[in-house]
Backbone as JSON, one array per atom type, in Angstrom:
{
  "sequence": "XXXXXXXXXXXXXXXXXXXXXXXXXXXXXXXXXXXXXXXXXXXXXXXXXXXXXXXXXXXXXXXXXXXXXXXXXXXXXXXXXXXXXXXXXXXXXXXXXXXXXXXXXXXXXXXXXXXXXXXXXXXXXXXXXXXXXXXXXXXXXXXXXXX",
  "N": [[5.18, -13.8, -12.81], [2.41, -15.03, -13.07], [3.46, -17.46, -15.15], [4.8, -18.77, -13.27], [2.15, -20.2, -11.93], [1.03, -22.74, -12.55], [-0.85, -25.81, -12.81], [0.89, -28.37, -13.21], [3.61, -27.62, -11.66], [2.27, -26.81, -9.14], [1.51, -29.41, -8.44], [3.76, -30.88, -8.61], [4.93, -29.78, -6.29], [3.81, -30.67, -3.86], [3.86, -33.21, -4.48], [6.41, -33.56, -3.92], [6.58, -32.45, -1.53], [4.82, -34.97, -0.59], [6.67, -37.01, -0.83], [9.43, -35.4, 0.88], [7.91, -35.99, 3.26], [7.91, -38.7, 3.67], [10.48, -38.97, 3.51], [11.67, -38.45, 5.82], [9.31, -39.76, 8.12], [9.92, -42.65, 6.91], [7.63, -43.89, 5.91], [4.58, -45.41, 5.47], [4.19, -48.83, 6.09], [3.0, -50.66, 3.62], [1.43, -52.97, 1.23], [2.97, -54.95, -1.1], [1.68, -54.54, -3.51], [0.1, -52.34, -3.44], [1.74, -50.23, -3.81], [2.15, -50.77, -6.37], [-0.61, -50.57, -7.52], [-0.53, -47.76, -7.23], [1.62, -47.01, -9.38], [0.26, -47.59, -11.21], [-2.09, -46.08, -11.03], [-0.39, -43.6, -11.87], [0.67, -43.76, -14.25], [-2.16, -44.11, -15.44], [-2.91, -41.48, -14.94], [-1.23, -39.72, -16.68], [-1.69, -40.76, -19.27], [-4.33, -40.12, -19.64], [-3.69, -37.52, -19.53], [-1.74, -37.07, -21.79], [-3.89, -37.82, -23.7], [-5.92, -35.85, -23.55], [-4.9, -33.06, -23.87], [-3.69, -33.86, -26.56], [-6.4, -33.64, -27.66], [-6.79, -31.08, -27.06], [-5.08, -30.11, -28.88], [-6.1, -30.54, -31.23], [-8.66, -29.48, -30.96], [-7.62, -26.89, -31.93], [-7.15, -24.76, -29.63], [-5.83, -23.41, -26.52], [-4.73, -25.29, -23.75], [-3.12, -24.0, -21.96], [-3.88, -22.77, -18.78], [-5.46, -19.98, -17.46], [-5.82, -18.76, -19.84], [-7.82, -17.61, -22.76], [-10.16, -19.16, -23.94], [-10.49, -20.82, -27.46], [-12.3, -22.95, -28.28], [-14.61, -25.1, -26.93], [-14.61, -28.15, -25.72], [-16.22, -30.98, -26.12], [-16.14, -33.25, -26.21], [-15.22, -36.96, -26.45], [-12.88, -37.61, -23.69], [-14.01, -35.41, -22.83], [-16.42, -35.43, -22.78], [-17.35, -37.44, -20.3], [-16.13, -35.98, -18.15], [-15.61, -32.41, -17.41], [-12.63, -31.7, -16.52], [-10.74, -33.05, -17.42], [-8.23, -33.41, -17.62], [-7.24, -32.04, -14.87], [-8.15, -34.33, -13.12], [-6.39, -36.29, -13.99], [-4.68, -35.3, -12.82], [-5.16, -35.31, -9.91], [-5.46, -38.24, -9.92], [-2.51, -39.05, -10.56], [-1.26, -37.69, -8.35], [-2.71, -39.06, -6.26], [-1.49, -41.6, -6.61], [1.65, -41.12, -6.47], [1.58, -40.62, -3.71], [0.36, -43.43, -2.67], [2.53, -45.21, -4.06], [4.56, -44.1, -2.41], [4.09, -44.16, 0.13], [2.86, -42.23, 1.52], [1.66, -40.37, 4.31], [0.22, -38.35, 4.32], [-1.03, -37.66, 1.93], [-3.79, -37.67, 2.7], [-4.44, -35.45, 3.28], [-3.42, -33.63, 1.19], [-4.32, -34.55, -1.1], [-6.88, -34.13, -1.37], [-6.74, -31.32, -0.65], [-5.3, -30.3, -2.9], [-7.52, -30.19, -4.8], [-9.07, -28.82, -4.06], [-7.37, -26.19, -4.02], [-7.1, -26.5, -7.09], [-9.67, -26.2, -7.94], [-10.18, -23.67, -7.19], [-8.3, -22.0, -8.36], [-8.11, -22.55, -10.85], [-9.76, -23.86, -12.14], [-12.35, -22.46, -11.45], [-12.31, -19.59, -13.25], [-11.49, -20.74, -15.44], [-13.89, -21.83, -15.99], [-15.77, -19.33, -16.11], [-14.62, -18.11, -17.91], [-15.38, -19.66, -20.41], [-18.16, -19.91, -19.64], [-18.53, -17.24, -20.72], [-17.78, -16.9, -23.48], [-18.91, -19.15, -24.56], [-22.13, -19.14, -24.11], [-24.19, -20.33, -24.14], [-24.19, -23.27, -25.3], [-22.07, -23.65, -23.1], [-23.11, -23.45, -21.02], [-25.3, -25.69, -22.04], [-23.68, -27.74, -22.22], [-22.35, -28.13, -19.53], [-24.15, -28.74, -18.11], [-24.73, -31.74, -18.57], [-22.46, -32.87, -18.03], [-20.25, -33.22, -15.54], [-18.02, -31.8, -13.23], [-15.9, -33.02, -12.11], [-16.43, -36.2, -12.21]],
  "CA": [[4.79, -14.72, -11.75], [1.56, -15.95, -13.96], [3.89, -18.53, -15.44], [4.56, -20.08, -12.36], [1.06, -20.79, -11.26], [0.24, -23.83, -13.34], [-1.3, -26.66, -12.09], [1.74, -29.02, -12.86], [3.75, -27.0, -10.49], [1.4, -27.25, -7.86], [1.43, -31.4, -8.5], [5.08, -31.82, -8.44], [4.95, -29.31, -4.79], [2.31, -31.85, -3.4], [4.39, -34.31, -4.57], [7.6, -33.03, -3.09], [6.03, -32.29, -0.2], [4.86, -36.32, 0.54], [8.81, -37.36, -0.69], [9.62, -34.93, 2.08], [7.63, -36.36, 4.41], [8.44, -40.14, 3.71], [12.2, -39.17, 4.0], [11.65, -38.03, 7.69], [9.34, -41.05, 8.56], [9.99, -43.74, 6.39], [6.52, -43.81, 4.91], [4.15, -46.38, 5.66], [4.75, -50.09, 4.95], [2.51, -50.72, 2.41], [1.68, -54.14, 0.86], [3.63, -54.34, -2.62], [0.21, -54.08, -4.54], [-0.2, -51.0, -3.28], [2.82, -49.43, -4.72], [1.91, -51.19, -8.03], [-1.86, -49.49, -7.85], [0.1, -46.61, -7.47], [2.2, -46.98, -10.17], [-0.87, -48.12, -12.14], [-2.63, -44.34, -11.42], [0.76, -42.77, -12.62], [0.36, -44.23, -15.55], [-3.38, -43.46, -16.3], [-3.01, -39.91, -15.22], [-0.14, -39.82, -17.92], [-1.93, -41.35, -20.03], [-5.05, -38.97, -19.92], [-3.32, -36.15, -20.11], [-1.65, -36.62, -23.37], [-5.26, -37.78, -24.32], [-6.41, -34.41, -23.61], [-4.01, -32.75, -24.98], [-4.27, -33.8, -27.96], [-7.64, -33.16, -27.83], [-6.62, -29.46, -27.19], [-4.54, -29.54, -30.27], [-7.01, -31.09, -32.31], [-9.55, -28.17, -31.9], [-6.51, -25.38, -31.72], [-7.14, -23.9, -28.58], [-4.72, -23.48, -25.57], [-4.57, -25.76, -22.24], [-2.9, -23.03, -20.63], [-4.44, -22.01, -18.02], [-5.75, -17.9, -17.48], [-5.74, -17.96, -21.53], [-8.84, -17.3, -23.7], [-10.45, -20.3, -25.36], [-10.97, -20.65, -28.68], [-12.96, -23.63, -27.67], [-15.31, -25.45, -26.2], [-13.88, -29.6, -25.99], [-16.98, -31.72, -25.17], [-16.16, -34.72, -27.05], [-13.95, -38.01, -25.99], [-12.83, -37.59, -22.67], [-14.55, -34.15, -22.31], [-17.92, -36.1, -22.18], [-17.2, -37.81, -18.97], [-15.18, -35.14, -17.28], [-15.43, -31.33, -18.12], [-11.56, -31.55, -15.99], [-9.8, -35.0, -17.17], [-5.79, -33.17, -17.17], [-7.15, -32.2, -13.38], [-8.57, -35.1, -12.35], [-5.6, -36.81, -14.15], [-3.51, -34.76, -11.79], [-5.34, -36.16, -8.92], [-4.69, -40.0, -9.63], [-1.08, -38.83, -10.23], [-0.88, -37.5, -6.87], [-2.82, -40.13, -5.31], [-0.29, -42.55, -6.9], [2.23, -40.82, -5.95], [1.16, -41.09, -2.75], [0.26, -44.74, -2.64], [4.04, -45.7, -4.04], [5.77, -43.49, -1.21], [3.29, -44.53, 1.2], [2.8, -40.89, 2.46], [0.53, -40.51, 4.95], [-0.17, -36.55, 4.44], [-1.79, -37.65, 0.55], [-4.73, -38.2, 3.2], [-4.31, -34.15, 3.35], [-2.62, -32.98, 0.55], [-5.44, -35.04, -2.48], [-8.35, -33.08, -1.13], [-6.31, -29.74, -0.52], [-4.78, -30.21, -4.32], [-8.7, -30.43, -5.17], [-9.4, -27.44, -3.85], [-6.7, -25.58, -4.79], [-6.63, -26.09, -8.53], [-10.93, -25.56, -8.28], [-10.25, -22.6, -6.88], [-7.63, -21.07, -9.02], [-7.7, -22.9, -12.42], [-10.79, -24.19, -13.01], [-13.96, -21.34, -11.27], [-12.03, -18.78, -13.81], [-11.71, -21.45, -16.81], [-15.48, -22.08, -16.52], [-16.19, -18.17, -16.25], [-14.12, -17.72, -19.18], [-15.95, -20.57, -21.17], [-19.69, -19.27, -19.74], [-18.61, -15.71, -21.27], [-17.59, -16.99, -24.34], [-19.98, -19.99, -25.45], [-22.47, -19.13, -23.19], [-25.79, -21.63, -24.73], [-23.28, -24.08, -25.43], [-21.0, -24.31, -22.13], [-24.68, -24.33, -20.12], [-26.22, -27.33, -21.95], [-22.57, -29.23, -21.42], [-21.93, -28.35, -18.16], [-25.5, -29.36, -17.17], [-24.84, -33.1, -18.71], [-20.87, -33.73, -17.28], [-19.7, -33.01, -14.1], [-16.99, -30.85, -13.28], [-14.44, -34.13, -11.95], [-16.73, -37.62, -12.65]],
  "C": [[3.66, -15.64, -12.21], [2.35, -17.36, -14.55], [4.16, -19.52, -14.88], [2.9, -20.76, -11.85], [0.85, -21.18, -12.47], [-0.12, -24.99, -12.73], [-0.04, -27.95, -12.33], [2.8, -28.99, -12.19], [3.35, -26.92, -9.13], [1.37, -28.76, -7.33], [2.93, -31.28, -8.29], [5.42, -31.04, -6.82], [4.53, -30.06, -3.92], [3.52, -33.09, -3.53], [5.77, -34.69, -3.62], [7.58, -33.12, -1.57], [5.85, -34.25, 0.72], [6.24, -36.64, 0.28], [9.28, -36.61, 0.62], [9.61, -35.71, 3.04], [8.23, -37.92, 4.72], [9.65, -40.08, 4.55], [12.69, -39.42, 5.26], [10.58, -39.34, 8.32], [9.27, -42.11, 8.24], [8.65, -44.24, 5.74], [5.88, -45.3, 5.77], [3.82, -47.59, 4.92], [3.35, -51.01, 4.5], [2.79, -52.43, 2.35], [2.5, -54.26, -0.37], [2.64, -54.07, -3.53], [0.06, -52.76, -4.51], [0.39, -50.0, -4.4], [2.5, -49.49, -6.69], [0.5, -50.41, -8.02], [-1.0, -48.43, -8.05], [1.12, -45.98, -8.71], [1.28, -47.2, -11.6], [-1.77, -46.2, -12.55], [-2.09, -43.91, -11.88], [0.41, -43.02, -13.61], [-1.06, -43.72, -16.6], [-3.6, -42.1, -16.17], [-2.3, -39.48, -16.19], [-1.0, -39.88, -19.12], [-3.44, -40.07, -20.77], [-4.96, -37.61, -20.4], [-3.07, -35.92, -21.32], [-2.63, -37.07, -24.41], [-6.0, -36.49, -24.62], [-5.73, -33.43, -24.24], [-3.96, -32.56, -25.92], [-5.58, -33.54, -28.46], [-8.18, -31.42, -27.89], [-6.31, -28.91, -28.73], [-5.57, -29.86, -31.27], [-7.83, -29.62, -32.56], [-8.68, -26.52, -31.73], [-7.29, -24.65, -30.78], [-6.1, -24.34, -27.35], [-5.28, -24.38, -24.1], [-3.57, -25.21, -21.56], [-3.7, -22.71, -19.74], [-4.37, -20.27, -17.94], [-5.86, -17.84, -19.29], [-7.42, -18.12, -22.11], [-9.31, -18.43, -24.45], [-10.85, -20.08, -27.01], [-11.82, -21.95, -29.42], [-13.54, -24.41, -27.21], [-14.89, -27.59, -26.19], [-15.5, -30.18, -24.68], [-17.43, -32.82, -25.5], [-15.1, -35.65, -26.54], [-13.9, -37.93, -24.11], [-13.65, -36.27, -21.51], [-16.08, -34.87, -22.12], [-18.2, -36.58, -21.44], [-16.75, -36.71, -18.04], [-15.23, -33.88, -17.84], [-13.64, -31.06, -17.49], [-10.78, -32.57, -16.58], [-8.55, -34.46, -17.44], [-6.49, -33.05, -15.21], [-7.44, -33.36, -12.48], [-7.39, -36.23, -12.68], [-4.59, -36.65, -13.07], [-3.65, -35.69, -10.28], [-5.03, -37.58, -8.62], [-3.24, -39.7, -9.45], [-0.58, -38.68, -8.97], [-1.42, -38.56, -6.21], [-2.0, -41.54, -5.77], [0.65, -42.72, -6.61], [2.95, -41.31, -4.27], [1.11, -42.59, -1.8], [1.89, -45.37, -2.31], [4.52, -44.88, -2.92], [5.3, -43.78, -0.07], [3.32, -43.54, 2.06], [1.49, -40.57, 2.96], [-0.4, -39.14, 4.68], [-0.83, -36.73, 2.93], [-2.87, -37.33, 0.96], [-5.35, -36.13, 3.11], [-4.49, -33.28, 2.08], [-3.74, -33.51, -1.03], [-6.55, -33.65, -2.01], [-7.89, -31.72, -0.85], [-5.52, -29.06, -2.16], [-6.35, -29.71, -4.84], [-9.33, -29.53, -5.26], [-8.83, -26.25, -4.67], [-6.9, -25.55, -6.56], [-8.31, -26.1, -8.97], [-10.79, -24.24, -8.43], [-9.83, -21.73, -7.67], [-7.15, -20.7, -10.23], [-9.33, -22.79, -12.48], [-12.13, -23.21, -12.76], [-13.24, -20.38, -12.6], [-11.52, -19.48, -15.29], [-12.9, -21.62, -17.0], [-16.36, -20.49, -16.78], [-16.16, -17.69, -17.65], [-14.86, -18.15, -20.63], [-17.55, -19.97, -21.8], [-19.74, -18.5, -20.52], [-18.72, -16.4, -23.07], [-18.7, -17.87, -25.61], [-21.08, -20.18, -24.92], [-23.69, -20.59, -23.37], [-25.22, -22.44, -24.26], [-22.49, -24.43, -24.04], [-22.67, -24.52, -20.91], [-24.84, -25.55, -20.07], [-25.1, -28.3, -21.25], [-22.35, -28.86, -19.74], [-23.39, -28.83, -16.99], [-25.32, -30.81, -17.57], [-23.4, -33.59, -18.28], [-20.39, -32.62, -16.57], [-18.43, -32.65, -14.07], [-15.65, -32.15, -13.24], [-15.28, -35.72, -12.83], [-18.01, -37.78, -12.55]]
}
């Protein structure tokens, strides 16, 4: 059951969820810019991710989630963001959002936010503290968990 709880799972549920909703009330009509912002976040959450990513592979450790670092990424995008795949997730969904013109994003951004604090990231930073403890201090005292 660990395999299902990943946080891109959770994003395409969220996501599902406003498609849902649209279907049933036609979504709200939106200027066409909108849709294009929205299509614009898709893009840079995309875009981040396989930034990060590779930034995983670079210093061989896993962006699984629940796994063991082997460690500590606080260079490139990790120097703005100790999260940038989650906060990637978030534009995604609020992009999402935007293009379908689902009103429940208004819900469903800040309950994603929660959720993947709650269940990815307090027990990725535990994991981190344990491990590099000096080290995940000083960085997590100079960049902020989302921005």
């Amino acid at each position: 059951m660990r395999m299902l709880d990943l946080p891109p799972l959770w994003l395409a549920l969220m996501i599902a969820l406003m498609w849902a909703e649209t279907r049933f009330s036609g979504g709200l009509p939106l200027p066409g810019w909108v849709g294009g912002l929205g299509w614009l976040l898709i893009a840079l959450g995309i875009a981040v991710t396989v930034l990060a990513l590779v930034a995983f592979l670079r210093a061989r450790t896993s962006p699984i989630p629940h796994t063991e670092p082997e460690a500590i990424l606080t260079t490139g995008l990790y120097a703005v963001s100790r999260n940038p795949i989650y906060l990637a997730d978030a534009a995604v969904l609020l992009g999402a959002g935007l293009v379908l013109g689902a009103v429940s994003v208004v819900l469903l951004l800040p309950g994603f936010v929660a959720l993947i604090t709650r269940r990815f990231i307090a027990g990725e930073e535990a994991r981190l503290a344990a491990r590099f403890a000096d080290d995940w201090t000083a960085y997590a005292g100079r960049v902020r968990r989302w921005l």
